[in-house]
Backbone as CSV, one residue per row, in Angstrom:
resi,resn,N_x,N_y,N_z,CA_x,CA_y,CA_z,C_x,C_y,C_z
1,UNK,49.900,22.100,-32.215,48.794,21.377,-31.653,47.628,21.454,-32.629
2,UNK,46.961,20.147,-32.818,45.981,20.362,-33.823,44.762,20.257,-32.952
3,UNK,43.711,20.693,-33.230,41.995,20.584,-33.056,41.228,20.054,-33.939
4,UNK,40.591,19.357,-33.811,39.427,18.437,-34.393,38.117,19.140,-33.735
5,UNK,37.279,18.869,-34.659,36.090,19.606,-34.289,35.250,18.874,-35.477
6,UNK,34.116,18.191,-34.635,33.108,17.777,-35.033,31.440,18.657,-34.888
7,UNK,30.708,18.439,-36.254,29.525,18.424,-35.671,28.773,17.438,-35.755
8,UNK,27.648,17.729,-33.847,26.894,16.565,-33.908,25.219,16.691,-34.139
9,UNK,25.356,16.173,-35.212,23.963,16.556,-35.614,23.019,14.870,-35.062
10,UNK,21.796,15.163,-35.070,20.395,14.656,-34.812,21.182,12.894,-35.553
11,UNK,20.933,13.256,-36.681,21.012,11.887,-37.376,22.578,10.935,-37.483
12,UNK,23.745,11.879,-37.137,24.999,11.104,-36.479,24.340,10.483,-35.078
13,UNK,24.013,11.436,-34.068,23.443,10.587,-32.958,22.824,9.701,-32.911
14,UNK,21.922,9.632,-33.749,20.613,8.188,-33.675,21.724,7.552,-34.681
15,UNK,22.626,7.466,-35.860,23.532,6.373,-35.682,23.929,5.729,-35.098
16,UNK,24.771,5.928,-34.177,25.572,6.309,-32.888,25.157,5.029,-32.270
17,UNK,23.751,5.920,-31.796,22.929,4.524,-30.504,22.551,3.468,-31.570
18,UNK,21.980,3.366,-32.593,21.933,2.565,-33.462,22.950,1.304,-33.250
19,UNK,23.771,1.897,-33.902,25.658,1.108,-34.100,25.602,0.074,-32.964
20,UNK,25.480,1.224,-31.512,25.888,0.426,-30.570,24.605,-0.381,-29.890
21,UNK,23.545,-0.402,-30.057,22.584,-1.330,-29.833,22.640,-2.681,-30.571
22,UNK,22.973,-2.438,-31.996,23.525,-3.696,-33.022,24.623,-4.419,-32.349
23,UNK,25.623,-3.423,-31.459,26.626,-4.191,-31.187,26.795,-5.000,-30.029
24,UNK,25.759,-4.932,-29.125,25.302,-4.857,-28.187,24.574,-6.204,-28.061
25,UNK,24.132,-6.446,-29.095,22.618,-7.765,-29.859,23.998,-8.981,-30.458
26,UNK,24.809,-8.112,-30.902,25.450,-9.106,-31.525,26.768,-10.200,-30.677
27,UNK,26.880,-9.087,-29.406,27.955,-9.948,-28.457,27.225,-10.391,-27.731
28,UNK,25.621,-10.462,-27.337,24.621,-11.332,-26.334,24.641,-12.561,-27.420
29,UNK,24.424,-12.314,-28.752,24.397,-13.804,-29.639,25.075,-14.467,-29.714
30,UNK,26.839,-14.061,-29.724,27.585,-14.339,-30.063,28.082,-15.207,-28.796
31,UNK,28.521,-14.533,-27.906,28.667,-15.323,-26.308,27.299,-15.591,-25.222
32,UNK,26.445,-16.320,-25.901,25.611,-16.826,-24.485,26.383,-17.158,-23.120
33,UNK,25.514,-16.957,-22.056,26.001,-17.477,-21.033,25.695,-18.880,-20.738
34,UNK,26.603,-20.241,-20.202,26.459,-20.818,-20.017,25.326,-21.522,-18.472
35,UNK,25.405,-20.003,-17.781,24.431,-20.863,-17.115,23.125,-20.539,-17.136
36,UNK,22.550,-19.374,-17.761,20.881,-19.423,-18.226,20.556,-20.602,-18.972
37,UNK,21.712,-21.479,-19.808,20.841,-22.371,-20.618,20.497,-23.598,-19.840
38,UNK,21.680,-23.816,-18.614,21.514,-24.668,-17.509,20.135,-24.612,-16.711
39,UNK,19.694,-23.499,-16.474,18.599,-23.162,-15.266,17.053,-23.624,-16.043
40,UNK,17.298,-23.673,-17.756,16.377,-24.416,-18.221,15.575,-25.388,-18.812
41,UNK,16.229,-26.336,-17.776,15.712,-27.781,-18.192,14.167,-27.541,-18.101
42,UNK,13.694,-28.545,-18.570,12.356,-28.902,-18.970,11.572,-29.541,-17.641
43,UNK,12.350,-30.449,-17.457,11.373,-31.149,-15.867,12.296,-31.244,-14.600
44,UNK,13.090,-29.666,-14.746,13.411,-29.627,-13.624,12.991,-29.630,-12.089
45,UNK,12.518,-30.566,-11.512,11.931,-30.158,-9.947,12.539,-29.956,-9.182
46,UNK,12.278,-28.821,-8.151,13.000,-28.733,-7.180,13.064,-29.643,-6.324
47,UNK,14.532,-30.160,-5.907,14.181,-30.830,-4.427,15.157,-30.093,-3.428
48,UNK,15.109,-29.458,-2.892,15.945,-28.928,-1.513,16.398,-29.648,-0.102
49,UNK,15.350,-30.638,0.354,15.188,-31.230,1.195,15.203,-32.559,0.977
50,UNK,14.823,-33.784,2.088,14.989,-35.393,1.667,13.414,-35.669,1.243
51,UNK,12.844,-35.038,1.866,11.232,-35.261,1.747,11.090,-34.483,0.733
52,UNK,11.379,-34.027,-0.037,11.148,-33.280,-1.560,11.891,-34.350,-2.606
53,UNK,12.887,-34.874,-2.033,13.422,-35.875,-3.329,12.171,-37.275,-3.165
54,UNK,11.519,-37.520,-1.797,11.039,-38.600,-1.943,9.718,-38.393,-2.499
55,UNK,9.260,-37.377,-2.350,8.028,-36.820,-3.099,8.121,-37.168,-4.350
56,UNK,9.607,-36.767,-5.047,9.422,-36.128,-6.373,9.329,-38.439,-6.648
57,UNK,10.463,-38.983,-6.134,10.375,-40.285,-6.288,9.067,-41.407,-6.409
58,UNK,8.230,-40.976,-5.355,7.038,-41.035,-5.417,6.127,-40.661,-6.274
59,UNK,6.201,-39.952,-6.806,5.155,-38.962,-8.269,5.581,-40.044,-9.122
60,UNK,6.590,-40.583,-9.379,7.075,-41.066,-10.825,6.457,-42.736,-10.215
61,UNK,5.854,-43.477,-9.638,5.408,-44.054,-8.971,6.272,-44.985,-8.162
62,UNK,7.368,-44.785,-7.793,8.345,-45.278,-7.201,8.263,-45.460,-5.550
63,UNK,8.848,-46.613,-4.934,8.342,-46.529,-2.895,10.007,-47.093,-3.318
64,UNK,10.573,-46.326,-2.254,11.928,-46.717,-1.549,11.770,-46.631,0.368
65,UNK,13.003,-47.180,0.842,12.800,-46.863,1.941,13.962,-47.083,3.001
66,UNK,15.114,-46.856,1.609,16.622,-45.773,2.194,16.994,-45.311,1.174
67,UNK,18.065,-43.991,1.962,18.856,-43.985,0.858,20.063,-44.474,1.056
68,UNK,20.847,-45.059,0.201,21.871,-46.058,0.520,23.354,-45.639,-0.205
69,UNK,23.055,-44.100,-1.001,24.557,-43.159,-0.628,24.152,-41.894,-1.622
70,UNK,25.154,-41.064,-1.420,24.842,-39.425,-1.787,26.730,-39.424,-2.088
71,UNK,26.587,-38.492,-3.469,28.431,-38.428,-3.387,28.564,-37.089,-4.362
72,UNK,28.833,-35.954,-3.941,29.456,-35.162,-5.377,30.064,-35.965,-6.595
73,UNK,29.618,-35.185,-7.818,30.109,-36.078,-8.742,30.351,-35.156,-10.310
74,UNK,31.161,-34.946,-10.940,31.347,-33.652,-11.824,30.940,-34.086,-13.128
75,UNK,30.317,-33.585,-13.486,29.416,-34.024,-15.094,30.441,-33.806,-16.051
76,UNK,31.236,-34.499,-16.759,32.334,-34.255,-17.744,32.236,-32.905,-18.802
77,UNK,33.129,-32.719,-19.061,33.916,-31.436,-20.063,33.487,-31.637,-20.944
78,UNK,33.721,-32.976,-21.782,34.110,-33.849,-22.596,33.327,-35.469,-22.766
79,UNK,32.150,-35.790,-23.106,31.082,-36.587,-22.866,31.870,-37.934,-24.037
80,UNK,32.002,-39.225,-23.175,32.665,-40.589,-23.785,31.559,-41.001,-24.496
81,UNK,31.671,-42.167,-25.171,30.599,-42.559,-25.609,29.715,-43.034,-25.238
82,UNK,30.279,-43.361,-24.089,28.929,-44.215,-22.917,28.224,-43.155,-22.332
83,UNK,29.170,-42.089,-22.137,28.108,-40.445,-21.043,27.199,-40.357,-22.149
84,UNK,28.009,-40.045,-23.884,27.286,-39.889,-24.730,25.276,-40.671,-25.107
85,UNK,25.872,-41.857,-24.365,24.629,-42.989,-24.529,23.668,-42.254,-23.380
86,UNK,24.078,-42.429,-22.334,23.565,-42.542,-21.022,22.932,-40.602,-20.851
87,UNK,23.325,-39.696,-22.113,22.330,-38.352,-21.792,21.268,-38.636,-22.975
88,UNK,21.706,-39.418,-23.827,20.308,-39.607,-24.989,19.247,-40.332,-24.012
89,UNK,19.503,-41.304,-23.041,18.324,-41.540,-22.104,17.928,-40.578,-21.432
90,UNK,18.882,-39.639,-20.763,18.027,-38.417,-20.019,17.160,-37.920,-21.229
91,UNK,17.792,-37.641,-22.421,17.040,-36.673,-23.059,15.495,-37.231,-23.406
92,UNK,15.461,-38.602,-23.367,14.281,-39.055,-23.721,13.430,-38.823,-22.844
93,UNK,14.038,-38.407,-21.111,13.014,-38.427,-20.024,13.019,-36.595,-19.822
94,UNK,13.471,-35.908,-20.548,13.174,-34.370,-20.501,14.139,-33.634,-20.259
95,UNK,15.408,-34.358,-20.181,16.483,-33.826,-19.223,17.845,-33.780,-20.739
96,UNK,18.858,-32.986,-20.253,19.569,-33.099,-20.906,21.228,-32.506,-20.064
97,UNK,21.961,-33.210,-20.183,23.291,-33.403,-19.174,24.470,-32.357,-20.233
98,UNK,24.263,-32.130,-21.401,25.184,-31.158,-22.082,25.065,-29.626,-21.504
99,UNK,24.217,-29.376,-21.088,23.415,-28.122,-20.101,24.370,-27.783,-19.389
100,UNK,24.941,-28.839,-18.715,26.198,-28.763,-17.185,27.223,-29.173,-17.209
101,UNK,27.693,-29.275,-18.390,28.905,-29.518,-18.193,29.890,-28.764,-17.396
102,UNK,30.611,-29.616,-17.084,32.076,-29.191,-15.988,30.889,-29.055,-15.019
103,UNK,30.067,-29.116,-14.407,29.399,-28.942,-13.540,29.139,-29.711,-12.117
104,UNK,29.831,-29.657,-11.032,29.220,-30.132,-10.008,27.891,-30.696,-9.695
105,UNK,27.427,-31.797,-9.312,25.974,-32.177,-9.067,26.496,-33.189,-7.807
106,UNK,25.152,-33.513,-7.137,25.134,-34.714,-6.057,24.382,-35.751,-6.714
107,UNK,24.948,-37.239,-6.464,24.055,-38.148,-6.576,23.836,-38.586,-5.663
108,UNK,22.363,-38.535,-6.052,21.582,-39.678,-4.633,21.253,-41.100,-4.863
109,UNK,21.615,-41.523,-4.419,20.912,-43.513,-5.023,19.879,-44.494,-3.701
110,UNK,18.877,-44.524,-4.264,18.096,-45.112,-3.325,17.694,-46.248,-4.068
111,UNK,17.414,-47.165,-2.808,16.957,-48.757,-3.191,14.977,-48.368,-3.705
112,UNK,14.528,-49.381,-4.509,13.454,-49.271,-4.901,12.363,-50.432,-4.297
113,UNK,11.560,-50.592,-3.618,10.708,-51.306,-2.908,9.422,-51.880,-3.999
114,UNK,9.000,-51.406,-4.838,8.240,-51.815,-5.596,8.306,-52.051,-6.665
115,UNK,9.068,-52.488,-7.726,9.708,-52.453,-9.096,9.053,-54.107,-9.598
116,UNK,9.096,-55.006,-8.776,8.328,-56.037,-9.125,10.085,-57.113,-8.771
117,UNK,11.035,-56.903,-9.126,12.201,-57.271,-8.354,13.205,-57.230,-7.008
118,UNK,13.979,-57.501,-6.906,14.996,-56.575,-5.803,16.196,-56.555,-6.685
119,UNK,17.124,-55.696,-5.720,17.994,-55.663,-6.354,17.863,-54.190,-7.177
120,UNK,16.739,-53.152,-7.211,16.441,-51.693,-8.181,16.974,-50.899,-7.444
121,UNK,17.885,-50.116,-7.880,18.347,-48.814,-7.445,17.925,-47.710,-8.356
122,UNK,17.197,-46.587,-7.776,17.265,-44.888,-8.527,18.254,-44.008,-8.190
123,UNK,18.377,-43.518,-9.215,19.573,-42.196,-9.142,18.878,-40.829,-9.169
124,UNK,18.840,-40.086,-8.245,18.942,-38.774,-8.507,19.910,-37.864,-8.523
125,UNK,20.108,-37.363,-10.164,21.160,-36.403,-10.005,21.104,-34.646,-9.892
126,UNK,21.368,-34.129,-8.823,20.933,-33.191,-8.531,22.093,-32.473,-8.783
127,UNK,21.408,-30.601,-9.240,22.369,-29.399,-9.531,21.577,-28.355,-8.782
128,UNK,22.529,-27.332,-8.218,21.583,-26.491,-7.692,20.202,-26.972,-7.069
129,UNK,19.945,-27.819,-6.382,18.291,-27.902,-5.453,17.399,-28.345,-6.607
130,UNK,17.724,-28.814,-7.758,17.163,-29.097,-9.162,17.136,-30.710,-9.844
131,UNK,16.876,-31.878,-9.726,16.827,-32.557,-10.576,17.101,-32.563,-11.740
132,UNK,18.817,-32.580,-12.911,18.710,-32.835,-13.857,19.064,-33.780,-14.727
133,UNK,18.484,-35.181,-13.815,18.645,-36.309,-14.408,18.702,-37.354,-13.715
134,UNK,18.550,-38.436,-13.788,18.572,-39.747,-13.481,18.508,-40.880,-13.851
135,UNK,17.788,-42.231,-13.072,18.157,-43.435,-13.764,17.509,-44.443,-12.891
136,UNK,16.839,-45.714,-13.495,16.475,-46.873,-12.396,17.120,-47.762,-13.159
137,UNK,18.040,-48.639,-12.059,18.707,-50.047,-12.808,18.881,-50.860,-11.717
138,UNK,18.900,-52.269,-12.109,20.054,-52.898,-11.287,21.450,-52.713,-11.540
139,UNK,21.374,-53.434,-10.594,23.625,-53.860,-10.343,23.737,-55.214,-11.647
140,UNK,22.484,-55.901,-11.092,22.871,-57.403,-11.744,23.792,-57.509,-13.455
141,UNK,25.031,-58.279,-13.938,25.310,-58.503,-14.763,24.348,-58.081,-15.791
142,UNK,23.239,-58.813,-16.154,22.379,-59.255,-16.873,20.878,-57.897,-16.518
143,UNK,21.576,-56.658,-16.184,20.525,-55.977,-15.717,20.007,-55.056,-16.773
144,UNK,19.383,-54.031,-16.331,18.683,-52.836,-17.190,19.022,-51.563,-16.636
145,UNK,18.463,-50.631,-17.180,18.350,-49.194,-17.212,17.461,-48.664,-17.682
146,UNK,17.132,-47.489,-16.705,16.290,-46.708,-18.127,16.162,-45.139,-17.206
147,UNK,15.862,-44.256,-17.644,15.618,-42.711,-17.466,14.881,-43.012,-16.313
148,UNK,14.501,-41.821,-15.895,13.482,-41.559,-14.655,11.844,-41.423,-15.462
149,UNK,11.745,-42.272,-15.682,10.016,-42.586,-15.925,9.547,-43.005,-15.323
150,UNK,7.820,-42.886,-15.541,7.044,-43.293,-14.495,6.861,-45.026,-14.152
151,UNK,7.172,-45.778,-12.878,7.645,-47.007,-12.670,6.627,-47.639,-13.730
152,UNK,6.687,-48.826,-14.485,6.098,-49.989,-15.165,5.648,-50.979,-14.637
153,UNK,6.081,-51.098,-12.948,4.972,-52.034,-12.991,4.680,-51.808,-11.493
154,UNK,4.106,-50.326,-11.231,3.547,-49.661,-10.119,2.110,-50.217,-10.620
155,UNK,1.011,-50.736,-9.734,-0.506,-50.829,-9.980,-0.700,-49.592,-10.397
156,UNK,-1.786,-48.993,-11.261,-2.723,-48.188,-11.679,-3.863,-48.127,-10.503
């Protein structure tokens, strides 16, 4: 039978914790967690409730007055070129959809009452009680899009 026998002196120890504090720094860098980077969008608002989404709808100067459907909906793995298109518009409005991937969200879609047309629908896409992203368009062939900005042709 053999014995090993170390001594532990002062300055092996403060190695020691050293080593493993480095190592420690280097697997938090190395593997982030995916959902702290989620929880920090930029203009995330909370909405929890219906009167918190219409608030938040309202701020951006928007009047609706249904909502006309709500559906789970899973933010892709794997972003096409059109998801690809359609998060460079979130990103322009503060938001960014690479955050959640594989991620569960609800959409909400409400008709828009003041846009200067008919026919405007908004999207809110909600994660966790959070807004992270959306959209005002028509249906029409010949229609538009754009991020959740503040309406264009709400009076001042």
């Amino acid at each position: 039978m053999n014995i090993y026998t170390f001594k532990l002196t002062r300055r092996r120890l403060v190695a020691a914790v050293l080593a493993a504090a480095v190592l420690i720094i280097l697997i938090i860098i190395a593997f982030p967690g995916r959902r702290g980077r989620a929880e920090q969008t930029s203009n995330a608002v909370s909405v929890s409730t219906e009167d918190e989404c219409l608030e938040y709808i309202r701020s951006l100067g928007y009047e609706t007055d249904e909502l006309v459907g709500k559906k789970q909906v899973v933010i892709p793995d794997e972003f096409s070129e059109v998801y690809q298109s359609y998060n460079e518009m979130q990103k322009q409005c503060g938001f960014d959809l690479e955050k959640y991937k594989g991620r569960q969200a609800l959409l909400r879609t409400y008709t828009v009452t003041n846009y200067g047309e008919e026919g405007i629908l908004l999207d809110l896409l909600i994660c966790k009680n959070k807004v992270i992203g959306g959209a005002v368009y028509t249906a029409d062939v010949n229609g538009f899009m754009h991020g959740l900005i503040p309406n264009p042709a709400a009076k001042s």
